[in-house]
C-alpha positions, 0 to 999 in steps of 0.5 A, a space after each residue: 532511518 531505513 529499516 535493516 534487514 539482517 541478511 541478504 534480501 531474497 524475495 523467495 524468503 517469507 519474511 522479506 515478502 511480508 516486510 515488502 508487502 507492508 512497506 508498499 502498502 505504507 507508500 500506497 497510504 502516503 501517495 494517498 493521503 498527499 493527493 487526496 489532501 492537496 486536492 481537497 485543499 484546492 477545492 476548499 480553497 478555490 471553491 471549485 466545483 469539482 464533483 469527481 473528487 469525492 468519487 475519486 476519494 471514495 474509489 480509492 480509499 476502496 482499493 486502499 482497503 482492498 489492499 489492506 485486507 490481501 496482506 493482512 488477510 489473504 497472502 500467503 507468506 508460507 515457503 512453497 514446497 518449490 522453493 524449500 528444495 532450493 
């Protein structure tokens, strides 16, 4: 199930930014964990040799943590004083 949220979505709310922030970076480890398995399912599988993938693996297993460390790190999920008056 979908997580709910409890009143009417607004990417100006702080809360909401963080929730969307996790959620993309959830989709982000799920896209990478089906690509990079089924890669390396046919390359085990085949025997091929392929001598991109640990550097395609590597490469993106950096941004992943990249993006791990900006939302939980980095981002600023305060109110902005613009947006306060509004």
């Amino acid at each position: 199930m979908p997580p709910r949220w409890p009143r009417k979505p607004d990417r100006r709310d702080p809360a909401y930014r963080r929730l969307d922030d996790r959620m993309n970076f959830a989709m982000h480890v799920a896209i990478f964990a089906v690509t990079n398995s089924g890669l390396w399912f046919f390359y085990n599988l085949k025997s091929i040799t392929w001598t991109w993938l640990p550097w395609l693996t590597a490469s993106w297993l950096v941004v992943l943590l990249v993006h791990l460390i900006y939302i939980s790190a980095i981002a600023d999920y305060s109110e902005s004083k613009t947006q306060k008056s509004t």
